[in-house]
MIGUVEX-265822 format. One record per residue (C-alpha): y, z, x. Coordinates in steps of 0.02 Angstrom, whole numbers, padded with zeros to 5 digits, always signed. Layout:
BEGIN
YZX/...
***
This chain:
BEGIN
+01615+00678+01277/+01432+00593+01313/+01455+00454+01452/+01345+00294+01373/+01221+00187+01438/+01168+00023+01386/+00974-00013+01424/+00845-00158+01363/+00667-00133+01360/+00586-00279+01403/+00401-00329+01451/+00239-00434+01407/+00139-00398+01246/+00011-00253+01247/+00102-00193+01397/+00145-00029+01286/+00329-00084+01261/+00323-00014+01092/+00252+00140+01134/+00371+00167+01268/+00532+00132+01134/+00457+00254+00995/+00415+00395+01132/+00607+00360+01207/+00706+00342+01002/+00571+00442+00908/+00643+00441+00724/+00802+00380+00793/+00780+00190+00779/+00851+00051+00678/+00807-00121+00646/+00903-00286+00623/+00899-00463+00676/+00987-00547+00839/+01136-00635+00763/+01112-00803+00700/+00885-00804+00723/+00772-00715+00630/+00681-00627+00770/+00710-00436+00727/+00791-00322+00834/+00762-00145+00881/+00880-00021+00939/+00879+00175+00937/+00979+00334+01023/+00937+00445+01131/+01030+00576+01226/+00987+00642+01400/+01109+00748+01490/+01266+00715+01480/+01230+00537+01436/+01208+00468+01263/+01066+00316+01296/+01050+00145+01156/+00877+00083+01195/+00864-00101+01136/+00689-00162+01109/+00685-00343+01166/+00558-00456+01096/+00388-00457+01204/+00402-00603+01324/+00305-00677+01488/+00430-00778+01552/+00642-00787+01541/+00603-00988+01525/+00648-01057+01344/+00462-01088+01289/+00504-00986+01133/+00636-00914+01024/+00584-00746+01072/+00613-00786+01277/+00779-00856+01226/+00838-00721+01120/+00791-00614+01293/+00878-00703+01384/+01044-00717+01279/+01045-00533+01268/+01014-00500+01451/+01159-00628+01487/+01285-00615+01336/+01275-00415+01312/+01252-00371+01490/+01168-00213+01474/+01166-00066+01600/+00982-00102+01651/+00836-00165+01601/+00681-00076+01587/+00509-00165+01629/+00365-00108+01566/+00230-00148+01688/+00042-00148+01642/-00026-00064+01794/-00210-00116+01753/-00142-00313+01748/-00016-00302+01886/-00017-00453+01965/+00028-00546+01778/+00151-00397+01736/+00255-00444+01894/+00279-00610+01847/+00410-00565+01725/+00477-00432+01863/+00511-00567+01967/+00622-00669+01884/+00718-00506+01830/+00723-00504+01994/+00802-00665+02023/+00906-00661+01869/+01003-00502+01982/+01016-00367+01842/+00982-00207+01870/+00800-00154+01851/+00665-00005+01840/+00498-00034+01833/+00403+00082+01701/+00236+00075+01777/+00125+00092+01611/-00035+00132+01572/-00090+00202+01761/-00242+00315+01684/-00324+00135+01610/-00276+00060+01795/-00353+00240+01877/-00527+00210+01758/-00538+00046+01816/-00536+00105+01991/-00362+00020+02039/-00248+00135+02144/-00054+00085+02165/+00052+00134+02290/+00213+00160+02173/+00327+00200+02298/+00291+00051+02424/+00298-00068+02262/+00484+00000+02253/+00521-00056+02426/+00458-00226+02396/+00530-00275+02241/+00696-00156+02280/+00703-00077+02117/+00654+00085+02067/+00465+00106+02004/+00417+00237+01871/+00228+00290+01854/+00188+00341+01672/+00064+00343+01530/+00198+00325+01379/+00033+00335+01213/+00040+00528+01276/+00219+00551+01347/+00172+00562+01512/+00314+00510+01643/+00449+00477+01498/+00560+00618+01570/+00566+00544+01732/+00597+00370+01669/+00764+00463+01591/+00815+00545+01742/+00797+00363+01844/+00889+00283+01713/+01057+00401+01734/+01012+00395+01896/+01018+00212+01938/+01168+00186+01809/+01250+00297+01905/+01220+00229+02080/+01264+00052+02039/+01266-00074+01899/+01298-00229+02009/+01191-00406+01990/+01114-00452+02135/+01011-00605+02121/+00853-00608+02252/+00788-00790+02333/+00611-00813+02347/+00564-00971+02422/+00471-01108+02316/+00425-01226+02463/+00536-01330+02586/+00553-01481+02445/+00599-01377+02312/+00709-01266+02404/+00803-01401+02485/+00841-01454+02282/+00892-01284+02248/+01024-01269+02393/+01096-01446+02326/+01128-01398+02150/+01182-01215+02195/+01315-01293+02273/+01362-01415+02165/+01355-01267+02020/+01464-01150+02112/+01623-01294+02150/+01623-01322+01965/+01770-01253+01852/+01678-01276+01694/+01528-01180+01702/+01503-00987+01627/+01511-00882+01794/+01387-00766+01704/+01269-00853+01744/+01196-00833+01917/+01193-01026+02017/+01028-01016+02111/+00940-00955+01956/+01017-01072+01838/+00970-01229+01969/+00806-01150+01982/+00772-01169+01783/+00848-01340+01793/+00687-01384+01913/+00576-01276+01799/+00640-01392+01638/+00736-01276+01542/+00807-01354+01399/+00943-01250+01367/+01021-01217+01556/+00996-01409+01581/+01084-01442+01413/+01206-01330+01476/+01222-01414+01649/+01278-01585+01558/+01447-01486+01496/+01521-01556+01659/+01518-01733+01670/+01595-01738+01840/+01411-01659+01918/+01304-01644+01766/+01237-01823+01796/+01216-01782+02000/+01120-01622+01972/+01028-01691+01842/+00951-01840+01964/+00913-01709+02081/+00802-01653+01965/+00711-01784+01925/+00716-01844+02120/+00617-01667+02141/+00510-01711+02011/+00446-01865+02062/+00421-01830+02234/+00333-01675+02165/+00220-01776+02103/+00197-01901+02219/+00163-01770+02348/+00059-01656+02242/+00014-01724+02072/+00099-01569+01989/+00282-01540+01910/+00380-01434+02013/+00363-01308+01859/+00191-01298+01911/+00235-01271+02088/+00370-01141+02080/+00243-01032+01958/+00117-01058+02094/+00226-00990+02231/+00305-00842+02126/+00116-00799+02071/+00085-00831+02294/+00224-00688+02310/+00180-00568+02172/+00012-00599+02266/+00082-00537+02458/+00157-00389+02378/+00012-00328+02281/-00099-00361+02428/+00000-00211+02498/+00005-00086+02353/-00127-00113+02270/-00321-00031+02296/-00456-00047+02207/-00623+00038+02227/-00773-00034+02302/-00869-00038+02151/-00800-00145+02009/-00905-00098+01907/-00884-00152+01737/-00725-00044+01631/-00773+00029+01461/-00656-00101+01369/-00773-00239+01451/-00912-00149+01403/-00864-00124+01231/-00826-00318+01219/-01019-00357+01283/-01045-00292+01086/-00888-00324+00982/-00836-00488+01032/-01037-00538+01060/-01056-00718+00958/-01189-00644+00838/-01155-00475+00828/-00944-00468+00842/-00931-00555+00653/-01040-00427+00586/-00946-00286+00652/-00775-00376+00605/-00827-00396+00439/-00904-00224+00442/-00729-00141+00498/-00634-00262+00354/-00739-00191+00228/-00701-00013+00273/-00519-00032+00274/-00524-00081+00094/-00667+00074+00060/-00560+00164+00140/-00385+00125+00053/-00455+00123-00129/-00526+00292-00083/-00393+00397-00007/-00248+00322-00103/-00360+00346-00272/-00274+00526-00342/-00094+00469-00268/-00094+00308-00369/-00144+00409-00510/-00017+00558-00487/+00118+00401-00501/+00059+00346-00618/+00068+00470-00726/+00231+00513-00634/+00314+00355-00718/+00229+00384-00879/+00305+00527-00895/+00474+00466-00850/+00459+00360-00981/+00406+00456-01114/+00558+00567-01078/+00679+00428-01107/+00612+00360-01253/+00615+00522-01323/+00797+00560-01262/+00882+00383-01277/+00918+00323-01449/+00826+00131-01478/+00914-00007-01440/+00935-00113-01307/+00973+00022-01172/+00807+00104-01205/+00733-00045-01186/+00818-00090-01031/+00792+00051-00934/+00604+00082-00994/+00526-00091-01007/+00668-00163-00869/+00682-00048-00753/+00544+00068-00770/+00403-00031-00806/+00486-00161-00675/+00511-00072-00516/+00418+00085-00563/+00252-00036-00580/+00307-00085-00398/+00342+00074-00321/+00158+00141-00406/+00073+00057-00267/+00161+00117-00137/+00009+00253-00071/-00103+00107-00084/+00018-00003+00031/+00043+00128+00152/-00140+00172+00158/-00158-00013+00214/-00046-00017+00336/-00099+00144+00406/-00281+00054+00421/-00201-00093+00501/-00104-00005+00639/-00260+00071+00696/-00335-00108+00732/-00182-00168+00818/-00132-00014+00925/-00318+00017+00978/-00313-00180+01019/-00464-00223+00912/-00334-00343+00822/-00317-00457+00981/-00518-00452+00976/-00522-00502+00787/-00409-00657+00839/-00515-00702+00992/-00677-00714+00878/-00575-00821+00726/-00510-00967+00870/-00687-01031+00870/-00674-01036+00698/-00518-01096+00683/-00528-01240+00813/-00671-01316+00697/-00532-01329+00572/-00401-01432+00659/-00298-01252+00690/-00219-01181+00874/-00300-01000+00922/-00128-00933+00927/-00132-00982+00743/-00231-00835+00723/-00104-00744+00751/+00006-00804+00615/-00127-00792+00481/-00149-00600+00515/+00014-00563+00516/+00015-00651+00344/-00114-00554+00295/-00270-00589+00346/-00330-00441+00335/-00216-00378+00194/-00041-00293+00191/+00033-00426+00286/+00195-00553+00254/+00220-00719+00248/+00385-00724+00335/+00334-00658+00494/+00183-00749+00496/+00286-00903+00492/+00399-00844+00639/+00229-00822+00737/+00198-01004+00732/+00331-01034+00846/+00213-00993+00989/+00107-01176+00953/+00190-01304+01063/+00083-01431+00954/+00188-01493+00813/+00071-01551+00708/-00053-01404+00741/+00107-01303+00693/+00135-01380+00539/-00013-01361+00470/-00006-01171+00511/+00154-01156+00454/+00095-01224+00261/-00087-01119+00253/+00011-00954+00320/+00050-00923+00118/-00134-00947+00071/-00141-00765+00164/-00153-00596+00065/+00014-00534+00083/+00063-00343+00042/+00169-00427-00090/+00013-00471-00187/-00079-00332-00170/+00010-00223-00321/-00050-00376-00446/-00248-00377-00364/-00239-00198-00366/-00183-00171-00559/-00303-00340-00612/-00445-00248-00510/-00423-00103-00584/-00389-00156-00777/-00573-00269-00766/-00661-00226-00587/-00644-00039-00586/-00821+00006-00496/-00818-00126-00385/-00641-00122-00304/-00676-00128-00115/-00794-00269-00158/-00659-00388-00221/-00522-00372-00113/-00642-00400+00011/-00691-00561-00087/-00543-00593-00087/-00502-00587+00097/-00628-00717+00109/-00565-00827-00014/-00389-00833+00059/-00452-00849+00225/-00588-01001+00158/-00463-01105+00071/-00353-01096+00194/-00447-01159+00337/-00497-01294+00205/-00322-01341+00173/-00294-01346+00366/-00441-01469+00402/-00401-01560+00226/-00211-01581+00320/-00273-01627+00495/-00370-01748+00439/-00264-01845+00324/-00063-01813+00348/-00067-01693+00535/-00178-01815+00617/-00196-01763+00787/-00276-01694+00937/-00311-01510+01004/-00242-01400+01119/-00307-01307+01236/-00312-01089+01190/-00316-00976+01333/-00300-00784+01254/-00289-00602+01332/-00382-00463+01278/-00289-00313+01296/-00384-00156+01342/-00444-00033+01195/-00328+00124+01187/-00339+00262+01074/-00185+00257+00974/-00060+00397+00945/-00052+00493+00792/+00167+00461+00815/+00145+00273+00845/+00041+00254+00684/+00158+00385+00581/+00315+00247+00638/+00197+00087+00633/+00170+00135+00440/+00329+00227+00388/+00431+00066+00451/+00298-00072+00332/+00323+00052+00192/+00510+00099+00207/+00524-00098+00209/+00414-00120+00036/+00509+00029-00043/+00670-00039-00005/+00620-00228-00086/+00570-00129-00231/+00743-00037-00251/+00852-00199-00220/+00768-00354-00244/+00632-00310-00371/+00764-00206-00465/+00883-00331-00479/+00763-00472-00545/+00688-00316-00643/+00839-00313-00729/+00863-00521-00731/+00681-00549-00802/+00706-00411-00956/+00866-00504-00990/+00792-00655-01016/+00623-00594-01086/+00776-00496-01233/+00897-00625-01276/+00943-00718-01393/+00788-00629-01499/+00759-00636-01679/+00898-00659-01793/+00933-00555-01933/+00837-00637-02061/+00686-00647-01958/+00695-00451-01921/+00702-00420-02102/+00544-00509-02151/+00445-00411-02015/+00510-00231-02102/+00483-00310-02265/+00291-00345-02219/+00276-00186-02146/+00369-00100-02326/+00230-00214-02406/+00091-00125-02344/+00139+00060-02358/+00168+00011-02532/-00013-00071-02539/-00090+00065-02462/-00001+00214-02562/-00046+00089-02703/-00242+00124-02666/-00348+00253-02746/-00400+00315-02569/-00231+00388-02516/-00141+00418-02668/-00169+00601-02704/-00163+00623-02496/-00007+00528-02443/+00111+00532-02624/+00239+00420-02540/+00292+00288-02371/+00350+00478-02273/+00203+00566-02268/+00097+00426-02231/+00211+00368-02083/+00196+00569-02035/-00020+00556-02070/-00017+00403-01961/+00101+00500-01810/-00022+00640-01822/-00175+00556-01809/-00105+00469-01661/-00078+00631-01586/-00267+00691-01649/-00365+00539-01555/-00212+00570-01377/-00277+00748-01385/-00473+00712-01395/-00440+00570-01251/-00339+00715-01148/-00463+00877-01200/-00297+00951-01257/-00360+01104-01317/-00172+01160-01366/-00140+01014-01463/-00323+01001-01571/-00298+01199-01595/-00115+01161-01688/-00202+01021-01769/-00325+01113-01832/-00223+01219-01961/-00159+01058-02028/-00247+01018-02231/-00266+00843-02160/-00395+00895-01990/-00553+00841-02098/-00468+00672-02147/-00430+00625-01962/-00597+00688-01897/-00679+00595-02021/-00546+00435-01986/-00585+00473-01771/-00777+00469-01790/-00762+00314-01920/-00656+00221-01789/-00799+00283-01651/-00934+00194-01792/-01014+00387-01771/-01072+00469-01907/-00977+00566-02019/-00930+00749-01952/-01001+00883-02040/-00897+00922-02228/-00853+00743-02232/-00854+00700-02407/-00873+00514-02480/-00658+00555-02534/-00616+00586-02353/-00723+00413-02285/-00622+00338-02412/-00448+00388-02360/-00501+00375-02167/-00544+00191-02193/-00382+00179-02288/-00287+00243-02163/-00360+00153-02013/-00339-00011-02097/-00149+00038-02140/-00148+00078-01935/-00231-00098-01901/-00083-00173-02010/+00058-00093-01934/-00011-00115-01756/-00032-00300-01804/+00148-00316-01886/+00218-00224-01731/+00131-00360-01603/+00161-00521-01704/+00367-00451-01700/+00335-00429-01518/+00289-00593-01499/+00396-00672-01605/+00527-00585-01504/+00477-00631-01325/+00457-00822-01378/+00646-00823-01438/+00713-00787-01262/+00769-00883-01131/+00593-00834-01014/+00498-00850-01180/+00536-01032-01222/+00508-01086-01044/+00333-01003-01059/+00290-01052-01216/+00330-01254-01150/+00227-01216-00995/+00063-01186-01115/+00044-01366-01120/-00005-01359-00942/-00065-01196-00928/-00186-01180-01090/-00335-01247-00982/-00338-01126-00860/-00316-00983-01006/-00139-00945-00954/-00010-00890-01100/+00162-00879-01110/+00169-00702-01044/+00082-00750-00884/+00200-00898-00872/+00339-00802-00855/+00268-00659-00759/+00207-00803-00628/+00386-00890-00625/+00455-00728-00595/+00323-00714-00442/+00433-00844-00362/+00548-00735-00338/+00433-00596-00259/+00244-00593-00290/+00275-00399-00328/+00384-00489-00488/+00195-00510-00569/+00168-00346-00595/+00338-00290-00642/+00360-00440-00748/+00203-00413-00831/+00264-00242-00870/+00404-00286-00958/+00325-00419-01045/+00161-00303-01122/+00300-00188-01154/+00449-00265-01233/+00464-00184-01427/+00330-00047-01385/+00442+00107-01319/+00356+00223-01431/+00312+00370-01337/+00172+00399-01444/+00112+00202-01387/+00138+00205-01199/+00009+00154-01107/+00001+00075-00921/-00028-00103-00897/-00177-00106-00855/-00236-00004-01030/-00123-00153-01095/-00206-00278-01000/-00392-00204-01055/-00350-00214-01232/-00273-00368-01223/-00395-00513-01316/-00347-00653-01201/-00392-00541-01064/-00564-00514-00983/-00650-00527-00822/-00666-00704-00794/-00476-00722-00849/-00422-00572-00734/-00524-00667-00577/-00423-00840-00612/-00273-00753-00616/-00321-00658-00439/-00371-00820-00349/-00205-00911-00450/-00080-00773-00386/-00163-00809-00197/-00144-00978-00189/+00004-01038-00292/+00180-01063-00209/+00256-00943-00090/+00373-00834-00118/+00574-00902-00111/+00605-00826+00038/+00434-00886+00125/+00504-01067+00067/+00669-01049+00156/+00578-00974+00307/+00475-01157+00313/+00628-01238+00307/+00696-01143+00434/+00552-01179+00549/+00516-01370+00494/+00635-01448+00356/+00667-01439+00190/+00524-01610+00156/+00371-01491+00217/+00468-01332+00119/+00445-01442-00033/+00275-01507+00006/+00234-01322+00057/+00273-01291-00121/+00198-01425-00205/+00038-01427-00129/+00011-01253-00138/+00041-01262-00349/-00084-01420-00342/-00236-01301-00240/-00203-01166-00356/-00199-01255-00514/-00373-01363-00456/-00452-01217-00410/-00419-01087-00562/-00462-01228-00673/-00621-01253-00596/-00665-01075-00593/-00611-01044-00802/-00685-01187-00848/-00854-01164-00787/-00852-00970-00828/-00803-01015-01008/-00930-01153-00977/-01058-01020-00932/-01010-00877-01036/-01000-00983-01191/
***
């Protein structure tokens, strides 16, 4: 039986802490969240030996001080769990910054290795490190490795069953802080260790060390015991204001200064650099990319070729699905009798999640595209360049951040992107993040640009979704200054960011980067989606018509076959209702089979007595001229029977209507035309938008089901965006109001709750409101001047 170890995987960002957990877990990983927060959670297997290894990925962190929900979450774990040991992924080209953390894993006692990262990018940069007299100093095993290519990740195995079989013990280390502050520390150590209340897992000298620093939590935690809670407390603030009496700085500042002094004295010893520090490549690369004139044109440059590049290479996928899906649904209407269950499973379900899951090459190409930037740290750059930007705007640089991974770039999500705000100490700066995150291009809204682009902006598809970029990122920065000036008054902070250095990324750390985004928008699609899929069609089916109502439809339609078997054109052709229903079903077939070059299909049709009528009825409907043999008898019957076509098709849409309007979704669209009508927006688009509440994917799928509701004839299927073409309401200046609409209109329900999560439920509801108010000003700005301009 495998002996287990428990590990954590801990380090700063960019310090390759990811790399390191995909090259350790491979395919083996899983994700979650850390009970009761909605910071996710990474964990994976491995087995080495004899021993069967769970690698926990622990969120990116510079400190174990409770700045942010991520360093507390860290912490927990490292306290509450207790794991084995903890692995620290060390930068070795930013040492001295790296060992910060180290240090106060240090003091915190658990057992440590240090995976020194990243040693070729130290090595090019002329820094040499003496790894075995850094293990001396900081008395924990040090690992030299270069995880992007797998380099050292054996040996960091072997010292991990190594060490966990040596000894698991804590053993805090003291550093002094100065004769002031560690006079304080010795006082409430002391104080700590008499009491009978306090968690023993805790470590005294560390926890009176972060009651000095200002931790909120340890000193919240520190007031459980009344009879020295108040004592230790005015030690603290004794220390602090002879701290700064003495030297005008917190003793916060002053302990980071003297842990930075000792990381200092020990890389003094183990560290060598080369004469010549001469300038790396990243730097070099920099002089150009993050230049002030020339970095925005190569940003914008790179943003454009993404979305080349995505349109292009997912082109023939998206069309193999859809066809995929067409299929699928031609099957079933051909094998499931009409009725309700037909209609349920190809307009609910099919035309629901299948319109979804269509887009699925195009989401992954995106993501693909995006993991490139941010593992060959060209994302950091793209945030360094947008803080002057965003400061202009009343925004934090570390709201960059947040709007990228909302999609600022495309493919992104709301949800995290509000989670990222947690990093700006500023409340009001935070706030206004927090309600312009939304305004982003999520990868939830990409299936409805992507199906509007391609119904009415088919040769220029890059071009708009660039546009749109732009758009999203313009009104939002609008919206921020519009917010900072008038509710978030407020001053600035200050934005200090690191540039990591460029790396070339791996081909297995791109494959997991984008199978993980995707797995997570397949899996909406196939819970979620499906079950508002199913929810929408419900209410977009009942109550319907009544009886009566369904009778006077057929009657109309029994009208005119009788009308047109009536006229001189078709009598002798079509002697009663069957044949003509069978001349209409075949010309149908005729003008599929032209469309399609089905040779097969116009060969069969071509021994049928009726080919010259439906040649002469396909070139009449073309306005060609007649084909050759046409005689003035067959133009007769051909108009005949393409005005009998026009009827039924008309018949069969008005009952389509008529149908969707006596539902439950229907009558709430139809009553939001009264405010919807000036921005061109019918009840179909109502309800597809409400339904975008839900999901912005809901758009598409509901739009589905709504352009196909009564049409499951497999002769009639088309895609939505044929629908959407042929549509009359539709056109390009209505498909453009609906893109910009669909960006800036409320977020999604979950994106809501996440706001409330992060502020309260008064800016969730404003987050709402004023997001509906932007959208509705803008699209009725941009329809009413196009129809203004087109007229």
């Amino acid at each position: 039986m495998s002996k287990k170890i428990t590990i954590a995987l801990s380090g700063n960002p960019n310090a390759g802490k990811t790399t390191v957990f995909n090259a350790l877990t491979g395919a083996r990983q899983h994700i979650a969240n850390y009970p009761g927060v909605t910071v996710e959670k990474k964990f994976g297997i491995v087995k080495h030996g004899d021993y069967e290894i769970e690698v926990v990925d622990l969120p990116g962190t510079y400190s174990l001080t409770a700045y942010s929900l991520e360093e507390i979450v860290a912490r927990d774990f490292l306290i509450n769990e207790r794991p084995d040991l903890v692995v620290d992924i060390v930068d070795a080209s930013n040492l001295d910054r790296n060992l910060y953390l180290t240090v106060q894993f240090r003091e915190l006692g658990i057992p440590l290795i240090v995976a020194l990262n990243m040693v070729d990018v130290a090595e090019s940069r002329g820094i040499r490190i003496d790894h075995a007299a850094l293990s001396k100093l900081l008395e924990a095993p040090v690992v030299p490795m270069v995880a992007r290519s797998n380099r050292g990740i054996r040996a960091l195995l072997d010292q991990i069953v190594s060490s966990a079989e040596a000894s698991r013990e804590w053993k805090p280390a003291a550093i002094s802080y100065g004769l002031d502050i560690d006079q304080s520390i010795v006082q409430i150590t002391a104080l700590i260790e008499k009491s009978e209340i306090y968690d023993k897992k805790y470590p005294a000298r560390w926890r009176a060390l972060k009651c000095l620093e200002g931790d909120s939590q340890i000193t919240g935690l520190l007031q459980r015991d009344p009879a020295i809670g108040t004592e230790v407390l005015e030690i603290c603030k004794n220390t602090h204001k002879h701290m700064m009496a003495t030297l005008e700085d917190e003793p916060e500042g002053v302990i980071a200064d003297h842990r930075y002094g000792y990381i200092n004295g020990i890389t003094k010893q183990v560290l060598k650099r080369k004469i010549d520090l001469r300038l790396n490549l990243s730097d070099q690369v920099d002089k150009v990319l993050t230049n002030r004139a020339l970095g925005p044109l190569f940003m914008i440059a790179i943003l454009y070729g993404i979305y080349s590049f995505t349109f292009w290479a997912s082109e023939v996928p998206l069309a193999l699905l859809e066809s995929f899906f067409d299929w699928i649904k031609t099957f079933l209407s051909n094998t499931l009798p009409a009725g309700n269950l037909q209609s349920l499973i190809v307009s609910g379900i099919i035309d629901g999640v299948g319109g979804v899951l269509g887009f699925v090459p195009l989401i992954m190409f995106m993501f693909f595209a995006i993991a490139i930037m941010e593992d060959s740290g060209y994302m950091a750059r793209v945030a360094y360049m947008l803080d002057r930007v965003l400061r202009w705007f009343g925004l934090h640089g570390n709201s960059v951040m947040a709007l990228i991974i909302s999609g600022g770039i495309s493919g992104g999500c709301a949800v995290p992107g509000v989670f990222a705000t947690r990093t700006l100490r500023d409340p009001k700066e935070r706030i206004a993040t927090l309600l312009v995150v939304p305004f982003m291009n999520c990868g939830a809204k990409l299936p409805v640009y992507a199906i509007i682009i391609a119904a009415f902006f088919a040769k220029r598809q890059a071009q708009m979704l660039f546009l749109l970029t732009l758009l999203s990122w313009a009104f939002a920065l609008f919206a921020a200054k519009f917010l900072r000036m008038t509710v978030l008054k407020g001053p600035k902070t200050p934005f200090v960011m690191e540039l990591p250095p460029y790396r070339i990324p791996t081909v297995k750390g791109l494959l997991i980067h984008t199978w993980e985004r995707t797995w997570q928008y397949i899996k909406k699609a196939g819970t979620v989606i499906l079950g508002f899929s199913v929810l929408i069609w419900a209410m977009m089916t009942f109550p319907g018509l009544d009886e009566h109502q369904l009778r006077s439809f057929e009657e109309r339609r029994n009208q005119l076959v009788e009308d047109t078997l009536a006229s001189h054109a078709l009598k002798t052709i079509a002697p009663n209702g069957e044949v003509l229903m069978e001349l209409d079903a075949l010309y149908t077939s005729y003008r599929a089979a032209i469309e399609n070059s089905d040779s097969a299909t116009l060969e069969s049709i071509a021994e049928s007595p009726y080919v010259t009528l439906l040649a002469a009825a396909a070139h009449l409907e073309e306005n060609a001229p007649p084909p050759p043999g046409a005689t003035v008898k067959n133009q007769l019957a051909a108009a005949a029977l393409l005005d009998f076509r026009r009827g039924m098709q008309s018949s069969r849409f008005e009952e389509q209507q008529a149908r969707l309007k006596h539902t439950v979704a229907g009558w709430l669209g139809v009553k939001l035309e009264a405010v919807t009508s000036p921005v061109g927006f019918d009840y179909r688009l109502n309800i597809a938008l409400l339904a975008g509440f839900a999901a912005k994917e809901m758009v598409v799928s509901t739009l589905g089901t709504a352009y196909s509701l009564g049409d499951v004839d497999p002769e009639e299927a088309k895609s939505l965006t044929e629908r959407l073409q042929q549509d009359p309401r539709w056109n390009p200046l209505m498909a453009f109001t609906v893109l910009v609409f669909t960006m800036l209109y409320v977020p999604c329900f979950v994106t809501v709750i996440s706001i409330q999560r992060e502020s309260n439920w008064r800016w969730a509801a404003f987050s709402v409101g004023f997001n509906l108010l932007v959208a509705y000003g803008v699209s009725l700005l941009i329809y009413q001047i196009g129809s203004a301009l087109t007229a």
